[in-house]
C-alpha positions as CSV (number, residue, x, y, z in Angstrom):
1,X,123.2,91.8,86.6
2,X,124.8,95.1,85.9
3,X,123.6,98.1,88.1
4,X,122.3,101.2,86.5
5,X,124.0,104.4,87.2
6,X,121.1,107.1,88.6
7,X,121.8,110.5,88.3
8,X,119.2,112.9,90.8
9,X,118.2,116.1,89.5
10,X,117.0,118.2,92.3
11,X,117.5,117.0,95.8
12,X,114.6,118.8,97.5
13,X,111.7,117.3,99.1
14,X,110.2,114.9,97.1
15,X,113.7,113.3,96.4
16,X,114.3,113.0,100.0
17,X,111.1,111.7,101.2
18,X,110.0,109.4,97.9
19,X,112.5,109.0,95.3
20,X,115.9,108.6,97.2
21,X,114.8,106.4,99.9
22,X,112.8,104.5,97.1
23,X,116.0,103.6,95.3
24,X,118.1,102.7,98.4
25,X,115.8,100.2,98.6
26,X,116.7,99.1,95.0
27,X,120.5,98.5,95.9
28,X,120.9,95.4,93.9
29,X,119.3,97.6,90.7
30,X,120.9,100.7,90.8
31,X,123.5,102.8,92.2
32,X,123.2,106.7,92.8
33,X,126.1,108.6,91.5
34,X,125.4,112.2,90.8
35,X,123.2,114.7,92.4
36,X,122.9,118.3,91.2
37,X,120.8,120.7,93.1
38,X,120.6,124.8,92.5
39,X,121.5,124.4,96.4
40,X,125.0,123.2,96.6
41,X,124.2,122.1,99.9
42,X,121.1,120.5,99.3
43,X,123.3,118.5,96.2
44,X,126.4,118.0,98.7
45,X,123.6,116.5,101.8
46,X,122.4,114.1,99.4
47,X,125.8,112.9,97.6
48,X,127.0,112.2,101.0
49,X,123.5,110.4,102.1
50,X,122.8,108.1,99.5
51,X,125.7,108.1,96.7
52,X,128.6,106.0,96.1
53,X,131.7,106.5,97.5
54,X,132.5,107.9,94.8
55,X,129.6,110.0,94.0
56,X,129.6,113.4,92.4
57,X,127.6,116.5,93.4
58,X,126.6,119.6,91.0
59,X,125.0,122.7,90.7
60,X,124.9,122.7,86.8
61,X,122.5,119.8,85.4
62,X,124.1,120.1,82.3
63,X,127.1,119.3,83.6
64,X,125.8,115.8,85.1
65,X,124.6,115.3,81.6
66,X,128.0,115.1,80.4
67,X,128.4,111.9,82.3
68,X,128.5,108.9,80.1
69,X,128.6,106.3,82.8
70,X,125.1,107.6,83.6
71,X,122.2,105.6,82.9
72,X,119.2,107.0,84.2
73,X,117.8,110.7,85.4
74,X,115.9,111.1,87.6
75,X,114.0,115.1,87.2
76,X,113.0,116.4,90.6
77,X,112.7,119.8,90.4
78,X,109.4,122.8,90.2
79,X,107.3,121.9,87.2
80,X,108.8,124.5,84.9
81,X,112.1,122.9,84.7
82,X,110.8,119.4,83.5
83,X,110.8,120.4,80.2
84,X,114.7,122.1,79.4
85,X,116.0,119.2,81.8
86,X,114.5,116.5,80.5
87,X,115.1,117.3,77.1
88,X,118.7,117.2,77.7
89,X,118.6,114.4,79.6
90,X,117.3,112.7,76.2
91,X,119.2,114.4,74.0
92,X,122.6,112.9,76.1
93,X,120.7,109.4,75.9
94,X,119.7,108.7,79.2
95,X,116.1,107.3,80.5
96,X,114.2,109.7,82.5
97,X,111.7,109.7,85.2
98,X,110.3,112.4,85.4
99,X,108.3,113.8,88.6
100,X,105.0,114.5,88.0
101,X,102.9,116.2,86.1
102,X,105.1,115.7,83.1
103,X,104.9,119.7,82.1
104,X,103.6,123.0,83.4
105,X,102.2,123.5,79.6
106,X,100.9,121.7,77.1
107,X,103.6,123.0,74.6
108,X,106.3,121.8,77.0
109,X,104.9,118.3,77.3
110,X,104.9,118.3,73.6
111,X,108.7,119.0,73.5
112,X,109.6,116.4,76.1
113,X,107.1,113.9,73.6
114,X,109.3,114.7,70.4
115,X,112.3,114.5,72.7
116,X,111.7,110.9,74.3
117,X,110.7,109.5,70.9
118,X,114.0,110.5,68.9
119,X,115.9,109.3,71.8
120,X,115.0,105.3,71.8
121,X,114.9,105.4,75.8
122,X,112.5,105.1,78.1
123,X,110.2,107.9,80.1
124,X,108.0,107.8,82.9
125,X,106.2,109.9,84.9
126,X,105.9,110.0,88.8
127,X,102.1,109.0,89.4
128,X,102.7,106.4,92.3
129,X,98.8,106.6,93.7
130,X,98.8,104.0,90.6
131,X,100.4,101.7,93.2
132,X,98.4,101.5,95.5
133,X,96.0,98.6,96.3
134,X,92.7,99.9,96.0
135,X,93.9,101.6,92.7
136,X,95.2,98.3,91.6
137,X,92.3,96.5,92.9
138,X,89.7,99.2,90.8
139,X,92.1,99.1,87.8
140,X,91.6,95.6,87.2
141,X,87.8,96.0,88.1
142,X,87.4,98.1,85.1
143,X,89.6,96.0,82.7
144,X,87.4,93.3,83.4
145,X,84.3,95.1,83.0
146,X,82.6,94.8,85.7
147,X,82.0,98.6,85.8
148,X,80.7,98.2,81.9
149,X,81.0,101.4,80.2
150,X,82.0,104.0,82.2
151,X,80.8,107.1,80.9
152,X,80.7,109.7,84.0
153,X,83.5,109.9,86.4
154,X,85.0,112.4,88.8
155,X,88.2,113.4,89.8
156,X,88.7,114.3,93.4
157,X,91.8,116.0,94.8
158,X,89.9,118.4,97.6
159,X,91.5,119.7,100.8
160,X,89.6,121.4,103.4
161,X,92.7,123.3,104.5
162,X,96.3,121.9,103.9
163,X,98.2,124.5,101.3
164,X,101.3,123.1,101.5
165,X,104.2,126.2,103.1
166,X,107.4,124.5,102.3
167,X,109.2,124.6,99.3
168,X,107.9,126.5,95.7
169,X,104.4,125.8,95.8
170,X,102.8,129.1,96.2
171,X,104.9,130.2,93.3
172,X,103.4,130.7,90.1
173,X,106.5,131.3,88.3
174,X,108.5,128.0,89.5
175,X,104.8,125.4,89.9
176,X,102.6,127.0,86.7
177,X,99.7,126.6,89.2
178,X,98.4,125.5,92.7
179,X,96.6,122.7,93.5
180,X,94.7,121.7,89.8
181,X,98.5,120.9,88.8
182,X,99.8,119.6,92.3
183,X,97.5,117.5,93.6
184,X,94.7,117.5,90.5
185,X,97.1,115.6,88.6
186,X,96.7,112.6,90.6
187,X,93.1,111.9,90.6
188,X,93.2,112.8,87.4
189,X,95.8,110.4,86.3
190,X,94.0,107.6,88.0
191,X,90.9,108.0,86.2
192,X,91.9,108.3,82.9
193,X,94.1,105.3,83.7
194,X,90.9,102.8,85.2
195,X,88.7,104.5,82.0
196,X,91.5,103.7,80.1
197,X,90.2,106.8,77.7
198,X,92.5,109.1,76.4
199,X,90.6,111.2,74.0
200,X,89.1,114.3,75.3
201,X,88.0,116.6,72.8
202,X,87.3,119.4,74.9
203,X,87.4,121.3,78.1
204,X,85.4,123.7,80.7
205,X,87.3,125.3,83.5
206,X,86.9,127.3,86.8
207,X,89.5,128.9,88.8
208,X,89.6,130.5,91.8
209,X,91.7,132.7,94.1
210,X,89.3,133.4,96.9
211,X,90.9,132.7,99.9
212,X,95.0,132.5,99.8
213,X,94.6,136.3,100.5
214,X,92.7,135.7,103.8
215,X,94.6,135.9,107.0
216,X,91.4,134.4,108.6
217,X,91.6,131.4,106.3
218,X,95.2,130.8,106.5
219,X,95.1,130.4,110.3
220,X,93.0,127.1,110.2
221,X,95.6,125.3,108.0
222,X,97.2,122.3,108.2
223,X,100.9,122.9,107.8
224,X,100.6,126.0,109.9
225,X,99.4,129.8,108.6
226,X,100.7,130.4,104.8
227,X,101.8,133.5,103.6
228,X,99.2,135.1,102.5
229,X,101.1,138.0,100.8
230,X,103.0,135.5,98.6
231,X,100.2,133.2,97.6
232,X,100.7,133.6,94.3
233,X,98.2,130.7,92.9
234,X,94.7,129.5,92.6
235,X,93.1,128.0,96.1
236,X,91.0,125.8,94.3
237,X,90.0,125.1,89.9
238,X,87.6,122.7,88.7
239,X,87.0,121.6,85.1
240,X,84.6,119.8,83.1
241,X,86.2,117.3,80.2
242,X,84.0,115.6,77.3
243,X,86.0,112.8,75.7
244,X,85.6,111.8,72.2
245,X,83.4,108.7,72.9
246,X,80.9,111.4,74.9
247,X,82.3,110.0,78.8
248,X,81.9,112.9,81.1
249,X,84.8,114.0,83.7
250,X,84.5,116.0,86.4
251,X,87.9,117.4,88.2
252,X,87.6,119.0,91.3
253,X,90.8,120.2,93.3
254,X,91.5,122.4,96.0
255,X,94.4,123.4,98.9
256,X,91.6,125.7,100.4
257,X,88.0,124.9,100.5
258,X,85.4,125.3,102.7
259,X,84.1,122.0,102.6
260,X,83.6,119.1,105.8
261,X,86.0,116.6,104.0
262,X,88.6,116.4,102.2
263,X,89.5,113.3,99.9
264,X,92.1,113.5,97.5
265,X,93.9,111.1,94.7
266,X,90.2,109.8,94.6
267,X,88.1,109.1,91.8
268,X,84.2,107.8,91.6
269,X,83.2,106.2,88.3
270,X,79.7,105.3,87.3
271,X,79.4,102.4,84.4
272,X,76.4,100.8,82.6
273,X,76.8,97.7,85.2
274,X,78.0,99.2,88.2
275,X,79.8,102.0,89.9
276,X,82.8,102.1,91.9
277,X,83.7,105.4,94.2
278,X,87.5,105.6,95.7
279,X,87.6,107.3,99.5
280,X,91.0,108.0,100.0
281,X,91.8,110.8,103.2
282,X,95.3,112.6,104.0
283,X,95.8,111.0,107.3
284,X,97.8,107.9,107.4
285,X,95.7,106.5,109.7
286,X,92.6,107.2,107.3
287,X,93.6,104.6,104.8
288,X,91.2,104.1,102.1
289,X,88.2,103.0,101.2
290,X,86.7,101.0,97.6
291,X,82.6,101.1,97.4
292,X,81.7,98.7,94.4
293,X,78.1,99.1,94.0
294,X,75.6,97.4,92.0
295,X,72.3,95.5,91.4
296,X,72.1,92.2,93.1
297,X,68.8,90.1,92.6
298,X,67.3,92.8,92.5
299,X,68.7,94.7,95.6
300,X,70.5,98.0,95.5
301,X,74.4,96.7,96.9
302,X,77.6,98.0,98.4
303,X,80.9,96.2,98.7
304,X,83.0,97.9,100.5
305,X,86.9,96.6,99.8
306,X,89.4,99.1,102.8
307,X,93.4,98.9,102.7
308,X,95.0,101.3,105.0
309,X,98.2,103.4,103.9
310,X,99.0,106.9,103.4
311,X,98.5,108.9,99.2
312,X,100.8,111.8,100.0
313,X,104.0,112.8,100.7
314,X,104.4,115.5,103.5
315,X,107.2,117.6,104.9
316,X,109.1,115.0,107.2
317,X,107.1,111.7,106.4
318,X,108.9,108.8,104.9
319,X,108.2,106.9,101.1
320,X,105.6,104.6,101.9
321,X,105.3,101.5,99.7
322,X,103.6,102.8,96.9
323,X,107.0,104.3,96.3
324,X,109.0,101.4,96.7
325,X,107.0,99.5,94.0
326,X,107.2,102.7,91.1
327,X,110.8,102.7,92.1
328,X,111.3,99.0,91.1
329,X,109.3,98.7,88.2
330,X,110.6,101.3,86.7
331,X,114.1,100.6,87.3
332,X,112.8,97.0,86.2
333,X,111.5,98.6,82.5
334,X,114.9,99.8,81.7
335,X,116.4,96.5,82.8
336,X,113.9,93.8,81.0
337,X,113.0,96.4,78.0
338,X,109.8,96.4,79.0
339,X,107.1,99.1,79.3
340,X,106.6,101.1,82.4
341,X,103.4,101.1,84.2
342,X,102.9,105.3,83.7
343,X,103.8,105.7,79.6
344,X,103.9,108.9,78.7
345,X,101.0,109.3,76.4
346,X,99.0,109.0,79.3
347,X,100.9,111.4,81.3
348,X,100.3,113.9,78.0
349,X,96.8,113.5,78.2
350,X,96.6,114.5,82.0
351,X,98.7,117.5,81.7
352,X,96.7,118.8,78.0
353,X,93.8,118.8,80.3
354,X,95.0,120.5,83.0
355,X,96.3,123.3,80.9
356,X,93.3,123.6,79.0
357,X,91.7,123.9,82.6
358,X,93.9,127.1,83.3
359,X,93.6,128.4,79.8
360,X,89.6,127.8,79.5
361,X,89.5,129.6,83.2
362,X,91.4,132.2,81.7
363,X,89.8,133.0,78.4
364,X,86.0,132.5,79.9
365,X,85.4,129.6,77.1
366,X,85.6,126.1,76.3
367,X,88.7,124.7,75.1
368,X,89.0,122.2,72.1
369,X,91.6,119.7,71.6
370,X,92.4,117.4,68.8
């Protein structure tokens, strides 16, 4: 079976702790073969790491484009480079994965769409919480309606206090927001994905900067006291979707909240039948937990389905299997012409609503779409 040539475009933290290690693992797939990095050293690091002996580093990405022996590109970089870089990447005919969300705009996303369709390849977007068992295990809950018709969900991507203090985060310029487009656009994937519903038609949103200026709040955090003189985003934004069938979303996300728990990559749903709520936690150790409840001969009843495992990827901590399995049927899509599991309609959808969060917050309206 022929190999397929990966090129890496940025080699910061989310390629070294998910999508490089992720790929190793897919040695009789793929081989890595060009990294390019605005770090030379960063690029250079993870040549020598994972590439082939022969490997090539840059610090150009259009210069790794020029490569016709490469395949594949994989886009790794802050959110507002997805769009120039994977354009190119198309327009040199080679798949892309892109990390998520797919754009930092809605107008950018659209460019990437037009992009990816003129190019006959394939695109995908990094949503790997899809991989994971309990959001397996609720997907296929839903397409066998055993929910019925879900027509209220929420969203939940809420941390009590863990902004993150490496990398770009805090910086508006590079992210094109703080936690509504960091970690928001997970839960929100995976409930558009279980209500397999794609048609909002309009949005409500709320954003707040009310504590990434507060020396007081920074000291309780996480990842240890951020900056709060370059804090640059919002702490926490919340928004309020209709969809075109009249289903009801709720999105709440937050780095910086002062709330008991936090839960994140979560998502309750409530159906005509029954309801399912998803408990997912930061720690490792946390794990999971599926509630499935409903009416049973005439009882009020909870089934509660737990899978242990971790829904983040942290400064330091390894690619857990979630990972491993995007990794391989991705690479697996491009081999077998098949579709991935994240298309990129769906990854459209998620980031259209998350703009229209900002710019709804922004303008003091509603939002309409479509």
């Amino acid at each position: 079976m022929k190999k397929l040539k990966i090129g890496i475009i940025g080699c910061g933290g989310i390629a070294r702790t998910k999508h490089l290690p992720a790929l190793k693992s897919q040695a009789d797939k793929c081989e890595l073969v060009a990294f390019c990095d605005i770090s030379e050293e960063r690029a250079k690091w993870a040549c020598g790491e994972y590439g082939t002996p022969d490997a090539k580093y840059y610090t150009d990405y259009k210069e790794l484009l020029k490569d016709p022996e490469i395949d594949v590109v994989h886009v790794l970089t802050p959110n507002v480079a997805h769009c120039p870089i994977t354009v190119a990447a198309f327009e040199a005919g080679k798949h892309v994965m892109c990390e998520k969300p797919m754009a930092a705009t809605t107008e950018d996303a659209e460019k990437m769409m037009a992009a990816w369709r003129k190019s006959g390849k394939k695109f995908t977007i990094g949503y790997q919480n899809r991989f994971r068992k309990d959001a397996q295990m609720l997907k296929r809950i839903c397409d066998e309606d055993k929910l019925g018709e879900v027509y209220f969900a929420k969203a939940h991507a809420v941390r009590r206090r863990a902004v993150p203090t490496w990398g770009v985060f805090p910086n508006k310029a590079l992210q094109g927001g703080g936690p509504l487009i960091d970690v928001g656009t997970h839960a929100l994937d995976i409930t558009l994905w279980c209500m397999d519903n794609y048609k909002p038609v309009s949005v409500l949103g709320s954003v707040f900067h009310k504590l990434g200026d507060r020396a007081d709040a920074a000291e309780g955090n996480m990842f240890g006291p951020w900056d709060i003189n370059d804090f640059q985003v919002e702490d926490s934004a919340f928004g309020f979707v209709k969809m075109e069938n009249g289903a009801t979303i709720f999105l709440e996300s937050s780095w910086a909240l002062n709330v008991k728990d936090s839960r994140e990559a979560a998502t309750t749903l409530c159906g005509t039948k029954a309801g399912a709520e998803m408990i997912g936690t930061m720690s490792a150790a946390g794990g999971y937990d599926l509630i499935i409840n409903e009416t049973t001969g005439g009882v009020l009843t909870e089934e509660h389905i737990s899978e242990g495992g971790s829904i983040a990827f942290f400064e330091g901590e390894g690619a857990g299997g979630e990972a491993v399995k995007e990794c391989k049927q991705w690479l697996e899509a491009i081999l077998n012409d098949t579709e991935p599991l994240v298309k990129p309609e769906q990854a459209f959808v998620v980031t259209q609503i998350l703009d229209s969060i900002y710019k709804s917050a922004e303008a003091g309206k509603e939002i309409r779409l479509g």
